[in-house]
Z-matrix of the N, CA and C atoms (Angstrom, degrees):
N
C 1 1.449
C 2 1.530 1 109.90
N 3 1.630 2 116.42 1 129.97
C 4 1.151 3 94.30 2 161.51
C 5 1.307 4 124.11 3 -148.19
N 6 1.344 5 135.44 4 177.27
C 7 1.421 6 137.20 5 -133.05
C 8 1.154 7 101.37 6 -118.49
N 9 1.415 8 119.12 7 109.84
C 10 2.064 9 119.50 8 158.33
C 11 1.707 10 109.41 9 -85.89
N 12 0.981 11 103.37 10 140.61
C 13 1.574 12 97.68 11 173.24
C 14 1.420 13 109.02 12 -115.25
N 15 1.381 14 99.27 13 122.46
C 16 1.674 15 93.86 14 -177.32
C 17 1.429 16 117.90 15 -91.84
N 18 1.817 17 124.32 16 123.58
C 19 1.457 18 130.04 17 179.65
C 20 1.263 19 107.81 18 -81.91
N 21 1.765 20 125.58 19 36.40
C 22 1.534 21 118.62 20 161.27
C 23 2.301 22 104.06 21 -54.56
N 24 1.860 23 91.78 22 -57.05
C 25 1.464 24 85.38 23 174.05
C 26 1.295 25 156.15 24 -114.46
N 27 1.594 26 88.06 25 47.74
C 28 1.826 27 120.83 26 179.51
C 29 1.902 28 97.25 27 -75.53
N 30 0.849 29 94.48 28 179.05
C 31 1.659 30 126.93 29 -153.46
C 32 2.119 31 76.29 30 -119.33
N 33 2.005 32 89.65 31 111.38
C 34 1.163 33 66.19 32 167.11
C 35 1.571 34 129.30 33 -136.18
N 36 1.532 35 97.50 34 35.65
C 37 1.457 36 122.58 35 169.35
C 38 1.425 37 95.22 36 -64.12
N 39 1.379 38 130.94 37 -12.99
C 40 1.946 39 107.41 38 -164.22
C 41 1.896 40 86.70 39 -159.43
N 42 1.701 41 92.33 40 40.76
C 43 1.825 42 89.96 41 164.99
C 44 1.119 43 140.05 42 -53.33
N 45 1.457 44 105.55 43 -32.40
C 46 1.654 45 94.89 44 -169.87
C 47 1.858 46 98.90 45 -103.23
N 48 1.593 47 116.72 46 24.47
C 49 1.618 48 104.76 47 143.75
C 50 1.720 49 80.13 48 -108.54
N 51 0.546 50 152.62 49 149.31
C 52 1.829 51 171.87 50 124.28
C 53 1.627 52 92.19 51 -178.00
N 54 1.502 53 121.47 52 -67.99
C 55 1.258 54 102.08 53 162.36
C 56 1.234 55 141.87 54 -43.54
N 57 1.205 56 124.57 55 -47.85
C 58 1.781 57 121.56 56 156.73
C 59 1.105 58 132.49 57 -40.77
N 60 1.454 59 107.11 58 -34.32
C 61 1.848 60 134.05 59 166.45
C 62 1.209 61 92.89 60 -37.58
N 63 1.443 62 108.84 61 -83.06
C 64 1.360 63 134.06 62 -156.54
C 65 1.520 64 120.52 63 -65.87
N 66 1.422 65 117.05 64 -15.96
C 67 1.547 66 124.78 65 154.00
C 68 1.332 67 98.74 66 -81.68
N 69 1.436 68 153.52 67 -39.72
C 70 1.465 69 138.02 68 -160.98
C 71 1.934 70 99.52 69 -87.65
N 72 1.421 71 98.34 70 2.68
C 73 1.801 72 90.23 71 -166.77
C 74 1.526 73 84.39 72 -112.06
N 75 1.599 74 120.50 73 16.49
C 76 1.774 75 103.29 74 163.30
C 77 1.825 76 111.12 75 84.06
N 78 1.355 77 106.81 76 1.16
C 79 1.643 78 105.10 77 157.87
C 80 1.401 79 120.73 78 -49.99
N 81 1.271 80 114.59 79 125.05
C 82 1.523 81 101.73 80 -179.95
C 83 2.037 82 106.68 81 -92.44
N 84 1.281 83 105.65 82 -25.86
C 85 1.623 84 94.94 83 171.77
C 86 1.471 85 105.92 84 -136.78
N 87 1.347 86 120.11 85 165.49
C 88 1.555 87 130.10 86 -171.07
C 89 1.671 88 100.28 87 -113.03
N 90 0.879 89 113.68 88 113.79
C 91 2.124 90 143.27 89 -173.06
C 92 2.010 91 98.10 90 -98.96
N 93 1.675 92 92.78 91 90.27
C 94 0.866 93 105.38 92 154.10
C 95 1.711 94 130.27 93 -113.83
N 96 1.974 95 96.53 94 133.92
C 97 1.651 96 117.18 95 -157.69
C 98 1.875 97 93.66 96 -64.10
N 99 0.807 98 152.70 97 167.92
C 100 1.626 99 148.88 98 156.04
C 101 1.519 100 111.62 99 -138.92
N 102 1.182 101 136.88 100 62.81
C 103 1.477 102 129.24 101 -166.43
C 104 1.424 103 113.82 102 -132.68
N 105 1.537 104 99.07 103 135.21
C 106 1.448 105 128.28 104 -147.34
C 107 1.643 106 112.24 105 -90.61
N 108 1.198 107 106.07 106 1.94
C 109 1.638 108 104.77 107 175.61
C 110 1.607 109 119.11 108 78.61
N 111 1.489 110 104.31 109 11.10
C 112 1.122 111 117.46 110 -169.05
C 113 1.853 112 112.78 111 -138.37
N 114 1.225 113 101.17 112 -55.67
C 115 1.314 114 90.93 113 169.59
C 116 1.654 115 118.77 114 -87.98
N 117 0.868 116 116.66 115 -17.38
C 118 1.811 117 129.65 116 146.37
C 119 1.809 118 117.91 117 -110.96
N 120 0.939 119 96.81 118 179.04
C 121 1.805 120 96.44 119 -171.94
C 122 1.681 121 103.92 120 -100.32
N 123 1.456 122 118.74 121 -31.07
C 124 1.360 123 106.12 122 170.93
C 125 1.815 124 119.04 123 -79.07
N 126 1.501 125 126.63 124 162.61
C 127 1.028 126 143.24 125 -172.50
C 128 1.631 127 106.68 126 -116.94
N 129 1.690 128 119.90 127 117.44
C 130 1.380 129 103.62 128 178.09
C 131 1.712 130 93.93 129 -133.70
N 132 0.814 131 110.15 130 -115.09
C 133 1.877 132 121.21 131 -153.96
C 134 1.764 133 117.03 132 -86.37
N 135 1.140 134 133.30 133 142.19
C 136 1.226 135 131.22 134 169.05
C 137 1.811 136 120.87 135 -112.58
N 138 0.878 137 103.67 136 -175.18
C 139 1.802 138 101.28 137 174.24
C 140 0.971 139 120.07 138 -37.92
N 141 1.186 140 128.22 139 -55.51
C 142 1.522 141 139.34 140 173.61
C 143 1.543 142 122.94 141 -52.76
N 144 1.743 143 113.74 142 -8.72
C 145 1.175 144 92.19 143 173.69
C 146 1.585 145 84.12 144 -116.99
N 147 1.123 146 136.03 145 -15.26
C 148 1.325 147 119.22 146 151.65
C 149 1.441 148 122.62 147 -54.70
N 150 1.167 149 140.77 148 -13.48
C 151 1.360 150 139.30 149 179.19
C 152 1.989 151 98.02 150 -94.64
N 153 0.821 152 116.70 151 -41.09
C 154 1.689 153 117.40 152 164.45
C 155 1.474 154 111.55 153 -56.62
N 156 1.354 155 113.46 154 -43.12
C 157 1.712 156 103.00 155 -176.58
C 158 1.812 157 99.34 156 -72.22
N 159 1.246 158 112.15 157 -36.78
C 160 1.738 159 106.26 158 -158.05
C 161 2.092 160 72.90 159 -69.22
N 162 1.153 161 141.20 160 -42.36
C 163 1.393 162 102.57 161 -167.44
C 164 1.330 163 124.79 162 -87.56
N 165 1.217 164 127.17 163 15.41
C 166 1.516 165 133.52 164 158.81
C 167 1.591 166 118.94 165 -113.21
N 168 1.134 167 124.33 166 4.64
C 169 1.469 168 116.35 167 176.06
C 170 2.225 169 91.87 168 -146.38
N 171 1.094 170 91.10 169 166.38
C 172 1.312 171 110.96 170 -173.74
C 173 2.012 172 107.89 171 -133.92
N 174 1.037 173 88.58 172 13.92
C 175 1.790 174 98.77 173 174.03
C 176 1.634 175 116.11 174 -95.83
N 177 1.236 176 115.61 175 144.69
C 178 1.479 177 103.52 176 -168.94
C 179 1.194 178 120.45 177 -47.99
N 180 1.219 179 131.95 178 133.65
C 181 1.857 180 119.32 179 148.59
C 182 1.461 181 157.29 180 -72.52
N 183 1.265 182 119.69 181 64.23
C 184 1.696 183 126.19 182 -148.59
C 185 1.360 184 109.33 183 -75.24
N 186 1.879 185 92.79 184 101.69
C 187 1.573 186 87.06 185 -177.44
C 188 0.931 187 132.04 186 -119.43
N 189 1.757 188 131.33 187 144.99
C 190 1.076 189 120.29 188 -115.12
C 191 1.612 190 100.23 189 -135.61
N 192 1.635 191 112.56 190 85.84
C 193 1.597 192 108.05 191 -150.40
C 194 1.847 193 97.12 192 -93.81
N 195 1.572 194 85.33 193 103.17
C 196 1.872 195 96.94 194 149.39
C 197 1.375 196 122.02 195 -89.55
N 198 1.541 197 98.33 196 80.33
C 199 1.829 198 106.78 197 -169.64
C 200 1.875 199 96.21 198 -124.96
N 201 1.249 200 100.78 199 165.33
C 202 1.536 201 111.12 200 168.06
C 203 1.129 202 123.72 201 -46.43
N 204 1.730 203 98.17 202 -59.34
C 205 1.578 204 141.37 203 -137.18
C 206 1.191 205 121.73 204 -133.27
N 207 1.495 206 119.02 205 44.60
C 208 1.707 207 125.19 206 -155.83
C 209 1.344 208 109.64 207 -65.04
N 210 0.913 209 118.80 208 -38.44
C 211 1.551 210 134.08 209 178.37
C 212 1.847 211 106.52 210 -42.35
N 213 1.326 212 129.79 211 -49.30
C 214 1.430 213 140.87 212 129.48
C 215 1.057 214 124.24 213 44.85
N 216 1.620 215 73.02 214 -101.29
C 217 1.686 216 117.87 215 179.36
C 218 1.563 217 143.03 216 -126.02
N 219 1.592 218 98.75 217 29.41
C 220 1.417 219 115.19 218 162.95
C 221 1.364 220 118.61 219 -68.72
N 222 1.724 221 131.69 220 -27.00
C 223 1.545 222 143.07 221 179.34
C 224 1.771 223 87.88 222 -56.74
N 225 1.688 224 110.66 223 -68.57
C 226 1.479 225 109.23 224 -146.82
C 227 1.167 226 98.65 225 -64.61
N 228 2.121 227 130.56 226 -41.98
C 229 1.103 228 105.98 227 -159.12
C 230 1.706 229 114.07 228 -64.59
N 231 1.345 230 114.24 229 -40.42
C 232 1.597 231 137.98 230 -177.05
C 233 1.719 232 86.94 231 -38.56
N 234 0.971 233 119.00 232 -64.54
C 235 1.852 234 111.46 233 -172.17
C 236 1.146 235 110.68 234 -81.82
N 237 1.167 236 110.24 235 3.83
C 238 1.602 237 102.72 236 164.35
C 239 1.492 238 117.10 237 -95.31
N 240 1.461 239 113.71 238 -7.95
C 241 1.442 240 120.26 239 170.54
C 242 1.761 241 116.49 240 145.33
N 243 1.193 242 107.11 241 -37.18
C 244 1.485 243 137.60 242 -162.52
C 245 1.390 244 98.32 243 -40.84
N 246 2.013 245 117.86 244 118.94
C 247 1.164 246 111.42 245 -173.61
C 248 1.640 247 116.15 246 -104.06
N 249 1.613 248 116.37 247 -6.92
C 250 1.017 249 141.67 248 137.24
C 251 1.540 250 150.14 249 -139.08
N 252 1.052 251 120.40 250 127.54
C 253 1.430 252 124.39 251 -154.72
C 254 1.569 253 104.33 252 -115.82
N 255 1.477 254 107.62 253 117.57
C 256 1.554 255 135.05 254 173.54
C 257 1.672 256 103.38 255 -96.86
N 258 1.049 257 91.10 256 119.12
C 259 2.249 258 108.98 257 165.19
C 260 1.588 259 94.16 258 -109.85
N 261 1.489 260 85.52 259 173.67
C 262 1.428 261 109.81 260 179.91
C 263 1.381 262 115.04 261 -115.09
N 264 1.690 263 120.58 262 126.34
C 265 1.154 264 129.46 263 -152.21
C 266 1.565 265 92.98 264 -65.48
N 267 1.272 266 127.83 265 -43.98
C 268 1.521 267 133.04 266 172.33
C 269 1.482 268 120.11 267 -62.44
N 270 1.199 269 106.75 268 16.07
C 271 1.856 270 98.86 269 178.00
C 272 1.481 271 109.66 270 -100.91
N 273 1.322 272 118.45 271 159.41
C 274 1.628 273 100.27 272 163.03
C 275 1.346 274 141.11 273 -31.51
N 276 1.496 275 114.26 274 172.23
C 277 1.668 276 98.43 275 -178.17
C 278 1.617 277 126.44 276 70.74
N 279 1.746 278 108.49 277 134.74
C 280 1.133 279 129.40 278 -151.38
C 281 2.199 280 81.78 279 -84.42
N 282 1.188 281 109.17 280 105.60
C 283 1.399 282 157.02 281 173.28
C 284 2.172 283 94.41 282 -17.88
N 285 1.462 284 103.15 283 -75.14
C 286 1.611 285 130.51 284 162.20
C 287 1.518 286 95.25 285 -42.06
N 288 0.853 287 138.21 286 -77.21
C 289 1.937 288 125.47 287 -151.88
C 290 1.617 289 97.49 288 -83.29
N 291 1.305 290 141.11 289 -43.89
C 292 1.200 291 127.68 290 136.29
C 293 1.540 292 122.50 291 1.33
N 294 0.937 293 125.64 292 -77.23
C 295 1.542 294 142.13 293 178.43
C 296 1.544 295 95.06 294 -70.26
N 297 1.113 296 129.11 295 -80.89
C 298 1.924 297 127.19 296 -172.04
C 299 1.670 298 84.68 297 -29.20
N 300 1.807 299 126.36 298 -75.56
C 301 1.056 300 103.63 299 -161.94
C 302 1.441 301 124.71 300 -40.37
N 303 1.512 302 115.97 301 -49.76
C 304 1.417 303 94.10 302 -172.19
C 305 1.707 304 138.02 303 -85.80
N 306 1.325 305 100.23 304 29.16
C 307 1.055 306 143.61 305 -155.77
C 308 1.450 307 80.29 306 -97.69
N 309 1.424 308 105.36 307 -93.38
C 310 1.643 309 114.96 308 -169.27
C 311 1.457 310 107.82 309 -38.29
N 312 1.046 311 122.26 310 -26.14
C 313 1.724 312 129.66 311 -178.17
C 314 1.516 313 110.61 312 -68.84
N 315 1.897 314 118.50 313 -0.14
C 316 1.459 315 118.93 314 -153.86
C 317 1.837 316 122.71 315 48.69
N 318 1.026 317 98.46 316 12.25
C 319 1.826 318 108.53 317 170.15
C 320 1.140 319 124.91 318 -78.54
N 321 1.173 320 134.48 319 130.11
C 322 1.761 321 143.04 320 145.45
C 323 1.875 322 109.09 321 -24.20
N 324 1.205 323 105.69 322 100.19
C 325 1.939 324 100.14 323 151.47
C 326 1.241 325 106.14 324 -103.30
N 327 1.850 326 95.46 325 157.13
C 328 1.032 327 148.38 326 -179.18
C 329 1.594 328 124.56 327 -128.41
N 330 0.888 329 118.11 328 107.84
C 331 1.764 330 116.87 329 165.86
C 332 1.609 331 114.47 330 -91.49
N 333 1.255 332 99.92 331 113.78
C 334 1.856 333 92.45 332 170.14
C 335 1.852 334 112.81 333 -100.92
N 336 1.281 335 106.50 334 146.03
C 337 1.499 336 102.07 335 159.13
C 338 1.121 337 113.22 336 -142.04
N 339 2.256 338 113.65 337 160.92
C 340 0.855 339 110.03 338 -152.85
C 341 1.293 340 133.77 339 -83.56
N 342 1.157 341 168.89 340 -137.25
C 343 1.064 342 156.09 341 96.31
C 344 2.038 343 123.63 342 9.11
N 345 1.371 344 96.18 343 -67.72
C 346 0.942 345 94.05 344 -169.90
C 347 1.585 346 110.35 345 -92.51
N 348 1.120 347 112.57 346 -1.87
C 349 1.738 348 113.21 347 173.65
C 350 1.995 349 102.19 348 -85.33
N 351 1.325 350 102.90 349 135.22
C 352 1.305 351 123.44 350 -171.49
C 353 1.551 352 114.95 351 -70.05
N 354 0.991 353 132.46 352 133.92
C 355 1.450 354 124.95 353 173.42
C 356 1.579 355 121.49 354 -55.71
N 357 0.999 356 127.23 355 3.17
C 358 1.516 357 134.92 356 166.61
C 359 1.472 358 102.54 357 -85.49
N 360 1.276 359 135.80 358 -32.10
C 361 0.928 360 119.89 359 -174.79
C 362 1.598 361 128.01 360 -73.82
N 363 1.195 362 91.69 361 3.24
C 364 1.608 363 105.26 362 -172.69
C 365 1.785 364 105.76 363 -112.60
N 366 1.297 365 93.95 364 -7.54
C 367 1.911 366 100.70 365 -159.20
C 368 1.692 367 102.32 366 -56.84
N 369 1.823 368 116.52 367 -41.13
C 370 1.754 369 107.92 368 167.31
C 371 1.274 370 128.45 369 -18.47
N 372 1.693 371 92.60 370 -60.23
C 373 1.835 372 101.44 371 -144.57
C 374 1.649 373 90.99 372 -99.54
N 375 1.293 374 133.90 373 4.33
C 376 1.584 375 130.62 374 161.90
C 377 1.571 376 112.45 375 -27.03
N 378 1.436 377 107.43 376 -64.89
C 379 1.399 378 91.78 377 -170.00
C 380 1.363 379 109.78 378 -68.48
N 381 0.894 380 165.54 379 4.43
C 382 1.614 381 165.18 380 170.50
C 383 1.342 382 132.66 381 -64.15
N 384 1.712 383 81.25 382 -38.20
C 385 1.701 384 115.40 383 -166.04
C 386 1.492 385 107.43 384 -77.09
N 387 1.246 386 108.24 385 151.92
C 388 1.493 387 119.65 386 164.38
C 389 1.909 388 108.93 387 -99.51
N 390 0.947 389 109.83 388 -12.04
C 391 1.453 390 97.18 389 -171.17
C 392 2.276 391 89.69 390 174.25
N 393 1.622 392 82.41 391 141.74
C 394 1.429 393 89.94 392 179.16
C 395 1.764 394 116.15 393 -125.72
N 396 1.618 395 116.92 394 127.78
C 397 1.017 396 94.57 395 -137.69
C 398 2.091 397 88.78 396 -116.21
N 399 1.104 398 108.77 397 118.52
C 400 1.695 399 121.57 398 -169.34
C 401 1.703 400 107.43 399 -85.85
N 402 1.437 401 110.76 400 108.54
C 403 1.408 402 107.43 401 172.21
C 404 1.502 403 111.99 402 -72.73
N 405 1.345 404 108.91 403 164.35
C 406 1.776 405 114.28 404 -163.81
C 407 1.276 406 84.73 405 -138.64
N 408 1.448 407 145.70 406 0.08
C 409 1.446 408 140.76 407 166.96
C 410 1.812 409 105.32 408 -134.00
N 411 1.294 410 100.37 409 175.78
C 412 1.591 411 91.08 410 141.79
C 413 1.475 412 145.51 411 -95.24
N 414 0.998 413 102.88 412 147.16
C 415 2.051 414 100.30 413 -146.24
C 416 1.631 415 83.03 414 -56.62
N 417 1.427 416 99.93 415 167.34
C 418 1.726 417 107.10 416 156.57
C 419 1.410 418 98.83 417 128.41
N 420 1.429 419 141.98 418 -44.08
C 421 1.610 420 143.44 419 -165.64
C 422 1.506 421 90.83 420 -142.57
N 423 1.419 422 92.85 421 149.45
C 424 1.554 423 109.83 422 155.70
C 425 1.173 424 127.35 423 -86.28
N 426 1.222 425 119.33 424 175.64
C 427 1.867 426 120.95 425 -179.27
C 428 1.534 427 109.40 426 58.48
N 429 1.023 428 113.81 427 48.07
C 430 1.827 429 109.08 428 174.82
C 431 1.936 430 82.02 429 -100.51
N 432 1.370 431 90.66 430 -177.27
C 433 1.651 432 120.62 431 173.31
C 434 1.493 433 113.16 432 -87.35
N 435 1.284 434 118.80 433 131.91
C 436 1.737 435 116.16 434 176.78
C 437 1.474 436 105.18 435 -81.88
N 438 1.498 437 89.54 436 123.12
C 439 1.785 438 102.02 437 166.97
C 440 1.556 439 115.62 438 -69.24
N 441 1.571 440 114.12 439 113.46
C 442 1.126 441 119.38 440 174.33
C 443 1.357 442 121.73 441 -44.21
N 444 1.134 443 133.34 442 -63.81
C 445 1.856 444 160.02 443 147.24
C 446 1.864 445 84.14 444 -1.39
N 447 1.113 446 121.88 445 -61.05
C 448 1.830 447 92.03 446 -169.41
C 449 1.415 448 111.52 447 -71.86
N 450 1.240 449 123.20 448 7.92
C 451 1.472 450 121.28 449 157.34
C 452 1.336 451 129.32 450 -36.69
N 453 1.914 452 89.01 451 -41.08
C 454 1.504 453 86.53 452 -172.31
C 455 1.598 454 103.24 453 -115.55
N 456 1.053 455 129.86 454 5.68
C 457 1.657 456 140.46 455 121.05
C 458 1.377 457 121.08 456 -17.92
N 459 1.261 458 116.22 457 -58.65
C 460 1.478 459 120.83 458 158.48
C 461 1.305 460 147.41 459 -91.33
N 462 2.018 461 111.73 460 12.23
C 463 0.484 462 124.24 461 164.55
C 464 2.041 463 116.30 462 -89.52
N 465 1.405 464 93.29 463 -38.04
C 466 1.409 465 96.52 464 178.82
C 467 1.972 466 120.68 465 -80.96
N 468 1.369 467 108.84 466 -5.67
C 469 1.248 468 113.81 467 166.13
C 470 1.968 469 116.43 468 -77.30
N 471 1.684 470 105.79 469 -23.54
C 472 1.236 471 112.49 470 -164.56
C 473 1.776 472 84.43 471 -101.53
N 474 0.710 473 127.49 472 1.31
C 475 1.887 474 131.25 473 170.47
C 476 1.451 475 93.90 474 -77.04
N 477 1.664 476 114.90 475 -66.20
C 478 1.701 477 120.96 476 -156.77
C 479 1.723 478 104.06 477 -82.82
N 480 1.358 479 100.55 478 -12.01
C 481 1.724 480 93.54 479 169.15
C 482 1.507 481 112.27 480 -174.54
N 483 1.455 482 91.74 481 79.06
C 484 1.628 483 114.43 482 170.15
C 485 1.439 484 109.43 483 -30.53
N 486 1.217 485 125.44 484 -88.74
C 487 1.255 486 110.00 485 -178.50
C 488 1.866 487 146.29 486 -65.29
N 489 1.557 488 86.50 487 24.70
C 490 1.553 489 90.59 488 176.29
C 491 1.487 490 113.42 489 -108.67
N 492 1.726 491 93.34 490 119.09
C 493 1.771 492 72.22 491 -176.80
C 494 1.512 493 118.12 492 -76.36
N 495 1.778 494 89.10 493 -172.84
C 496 1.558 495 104.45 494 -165.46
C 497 1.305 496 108.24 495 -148.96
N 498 1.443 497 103.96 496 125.06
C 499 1.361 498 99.42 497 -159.83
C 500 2.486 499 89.40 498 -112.08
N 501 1.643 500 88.20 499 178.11
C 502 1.696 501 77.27 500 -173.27
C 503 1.494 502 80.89 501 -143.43
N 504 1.514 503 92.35 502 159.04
C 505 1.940 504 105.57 503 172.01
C 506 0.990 505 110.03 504 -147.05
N 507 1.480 506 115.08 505 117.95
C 508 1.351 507 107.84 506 165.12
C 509 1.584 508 118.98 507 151.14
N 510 1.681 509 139.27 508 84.03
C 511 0.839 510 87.14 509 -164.07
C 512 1.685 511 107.15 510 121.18
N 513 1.614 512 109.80 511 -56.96
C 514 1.480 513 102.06 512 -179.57
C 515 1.546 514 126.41 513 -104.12
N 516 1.306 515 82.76 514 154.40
C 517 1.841 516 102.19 515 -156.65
C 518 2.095 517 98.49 516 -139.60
N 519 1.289 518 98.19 517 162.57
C 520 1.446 519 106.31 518 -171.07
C 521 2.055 520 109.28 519 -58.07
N 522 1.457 521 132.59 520 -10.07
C 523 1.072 522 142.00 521 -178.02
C 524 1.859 523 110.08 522 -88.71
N 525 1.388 524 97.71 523 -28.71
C 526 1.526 525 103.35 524 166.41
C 527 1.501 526 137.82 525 -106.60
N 528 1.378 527 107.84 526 -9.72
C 529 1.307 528 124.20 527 -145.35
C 530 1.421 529 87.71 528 -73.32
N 531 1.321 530 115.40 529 -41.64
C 532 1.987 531 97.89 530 -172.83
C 533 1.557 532 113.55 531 -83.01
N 534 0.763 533 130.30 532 -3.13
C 535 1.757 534 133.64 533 155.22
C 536 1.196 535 112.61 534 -47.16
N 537 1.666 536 106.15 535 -38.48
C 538 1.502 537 101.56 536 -165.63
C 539 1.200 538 103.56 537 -110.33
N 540 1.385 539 135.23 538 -2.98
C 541 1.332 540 135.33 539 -178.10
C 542 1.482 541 88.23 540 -92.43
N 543 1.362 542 148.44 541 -60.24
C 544 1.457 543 145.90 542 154.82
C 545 1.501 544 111.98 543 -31.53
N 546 1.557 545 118.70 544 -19.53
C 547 1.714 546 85.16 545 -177.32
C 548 2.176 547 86.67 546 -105.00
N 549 1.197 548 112.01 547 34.54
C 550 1.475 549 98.40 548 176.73
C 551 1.410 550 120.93 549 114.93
N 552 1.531 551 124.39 550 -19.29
C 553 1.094 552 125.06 551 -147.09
C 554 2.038 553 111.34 552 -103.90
N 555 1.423 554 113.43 553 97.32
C 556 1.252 555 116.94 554 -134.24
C 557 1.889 556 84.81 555 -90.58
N 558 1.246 557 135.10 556 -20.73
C 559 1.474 558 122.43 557 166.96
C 560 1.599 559 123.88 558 -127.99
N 561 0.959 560 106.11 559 118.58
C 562 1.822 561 122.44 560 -174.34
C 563 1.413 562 108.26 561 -71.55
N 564 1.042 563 117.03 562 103.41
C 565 2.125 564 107.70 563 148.96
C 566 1.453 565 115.28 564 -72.37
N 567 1.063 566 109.23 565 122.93
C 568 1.634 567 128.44 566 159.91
C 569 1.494 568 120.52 567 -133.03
N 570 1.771 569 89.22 568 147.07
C 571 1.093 570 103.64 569 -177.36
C 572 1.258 571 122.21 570 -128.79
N 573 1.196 572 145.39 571 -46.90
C 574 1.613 573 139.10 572 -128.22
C 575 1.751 574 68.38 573 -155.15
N 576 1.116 575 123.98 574 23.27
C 577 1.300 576 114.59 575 176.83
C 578 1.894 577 108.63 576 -123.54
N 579 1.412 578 85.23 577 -16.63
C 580 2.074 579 115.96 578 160.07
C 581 1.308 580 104.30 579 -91.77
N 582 1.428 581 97.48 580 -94.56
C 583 0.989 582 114.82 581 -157.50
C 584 1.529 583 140.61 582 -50.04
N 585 1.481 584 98.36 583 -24.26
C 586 1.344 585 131.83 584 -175.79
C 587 2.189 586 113.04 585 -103.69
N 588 1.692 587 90.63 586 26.28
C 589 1.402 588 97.30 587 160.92
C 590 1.639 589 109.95 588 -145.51
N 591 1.444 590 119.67 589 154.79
C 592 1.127 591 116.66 590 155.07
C 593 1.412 592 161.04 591 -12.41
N 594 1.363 593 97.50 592 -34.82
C 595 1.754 594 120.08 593 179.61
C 596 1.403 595 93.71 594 -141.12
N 597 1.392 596 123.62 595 120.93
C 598 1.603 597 128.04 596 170.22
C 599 1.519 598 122.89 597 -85.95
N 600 1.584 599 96.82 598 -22.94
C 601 1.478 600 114.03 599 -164.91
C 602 1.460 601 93.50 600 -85.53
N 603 1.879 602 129.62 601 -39.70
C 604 1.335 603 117.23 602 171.27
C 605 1.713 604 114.91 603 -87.59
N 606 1.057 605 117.99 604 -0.87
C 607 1.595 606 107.74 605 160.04
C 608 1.854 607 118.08 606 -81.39
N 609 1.656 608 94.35 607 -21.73
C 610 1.812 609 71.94 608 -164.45
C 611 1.976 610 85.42 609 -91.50
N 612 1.050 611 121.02 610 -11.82
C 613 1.484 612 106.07 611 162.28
C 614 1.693 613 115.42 612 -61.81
N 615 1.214 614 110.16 613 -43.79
C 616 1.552 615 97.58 614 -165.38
C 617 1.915 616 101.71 615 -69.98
N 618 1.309 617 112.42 616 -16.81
C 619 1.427 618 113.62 617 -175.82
C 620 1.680 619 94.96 618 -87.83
N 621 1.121 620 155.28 619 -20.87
C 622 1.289 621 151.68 620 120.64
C 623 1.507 622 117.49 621 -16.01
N 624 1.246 623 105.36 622 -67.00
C 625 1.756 624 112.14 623 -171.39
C 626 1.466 625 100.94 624 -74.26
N 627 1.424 626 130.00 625 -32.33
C 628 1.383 627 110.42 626 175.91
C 629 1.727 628 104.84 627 -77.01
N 630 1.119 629 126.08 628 -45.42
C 631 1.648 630 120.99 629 -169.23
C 632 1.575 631 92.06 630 -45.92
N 633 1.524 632 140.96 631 -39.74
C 634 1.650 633 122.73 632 -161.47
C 635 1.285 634 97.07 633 -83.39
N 636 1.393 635 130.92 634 -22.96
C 637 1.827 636 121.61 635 -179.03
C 638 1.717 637 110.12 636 -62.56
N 639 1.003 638 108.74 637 172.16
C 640 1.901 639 123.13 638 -176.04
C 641 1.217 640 83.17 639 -111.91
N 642 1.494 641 95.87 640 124.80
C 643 1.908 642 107.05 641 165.47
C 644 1.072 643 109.24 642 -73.54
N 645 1.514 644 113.91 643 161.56
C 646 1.514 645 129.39 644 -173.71
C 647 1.440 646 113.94 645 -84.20
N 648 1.274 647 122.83 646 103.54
C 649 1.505 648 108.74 647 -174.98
C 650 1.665 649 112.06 648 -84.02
N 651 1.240 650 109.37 649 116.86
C 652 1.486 651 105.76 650 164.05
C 653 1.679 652 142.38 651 -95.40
């Protein structure tokens, strides 16, 4: 299993130590939010602050474009560092050349969908993908509640293609994390569940030590 930490809610007058934080607290990738004010209502980061993270950390960058129009701005983010890039199956643009593009760029794709879009709808472009990425809120803010219901979202994507992983955002914290590592889901985004405590290095352990426990079924 492994851990992106998303800097939607880092402090980001003194980012690139929040990022260092977050490599010395055992993150294995850095979950950056990218949203355009359009296909969600909040506005966060562009290339440029992806080209600042690739020069203070050397850990992957999974980035995670809640844009209209990905097609865009897959060139700038790719040279801005970006070692994988997630769109949204609901944004503009024919879904397949999306992915080929970032393909040709030597990049990692990702398709995310939302909540309310069904995991069949993604079942086509599976083989293409490097990793499929299941929202557990609706994209746009941090600190919402994880919707239980994509549990089984990720259970039926890891049916139609066992070996692709699937990563989830949204939502998880050390009380859920093994539900979803049990229903399939081999990389976690967190946020305000790091970042948004005191010690980073003992939160992303306790979100470690809960993913190996068996959740409690009630």
């Amino acid at each position: 299993m492994r851990i992106s930490v998303s800097i939607l809610g880092a402090d980001f007058a003194r980012l690139g130590e929040e990022v260092d934080q977050i490599r010395k607290a055992g993150s294995d990738w850095i979950h950056v939010d990218v949203m355009d004010g359009h296909f969600v209502p909040n506005i966060t980061f562009g290339p440029n602050m992806v080209q600042s993270l690739r020069a203070v950390t050397k850990l992957p960058l999974d980035v995670h474009l809640m844009v209209t129009q990905p097609q865009k701005y897959i060139q700038s983010f790719v040279q801005a560092g970006a070692d994988l890039i997630t769109f949204h199956l609901e944004a503009e643009g024919d879904p397949a050349q999306t992915v080929s593009m970032i393909h040709g760029q030597k990049v990692k794709a990702g398709i995310s969908i939302r909540p309310g879009t069904p995991a069949e709808a993604v079942f086509s472009y599976l083989p293409m993908l490097d990793m499929v990425l299941v929202m557990g809120v609706e994209p746009g803010y941090g600190g919402q509640q994880f919707n239980r219901k994509m549990l089984q979202k990720v259970r039926t994507l890891k049916q139609k293609a066992p070996s692709l992983p699937i990563e989830i955002d949204g939502g998880v914290n050390a009380g859920n994390i093994a539900e979803m590592v049990q229903a399939g889901v081999e990389i976690c985004v967190t946020g305000s569940a790091v970042v948004g405590t005191p010690d980073y290095t003992a939160a992303v352990a306790a979100l470690r030590a809960a993913a190996a426990v068996p959740p409690l079924h009630i």
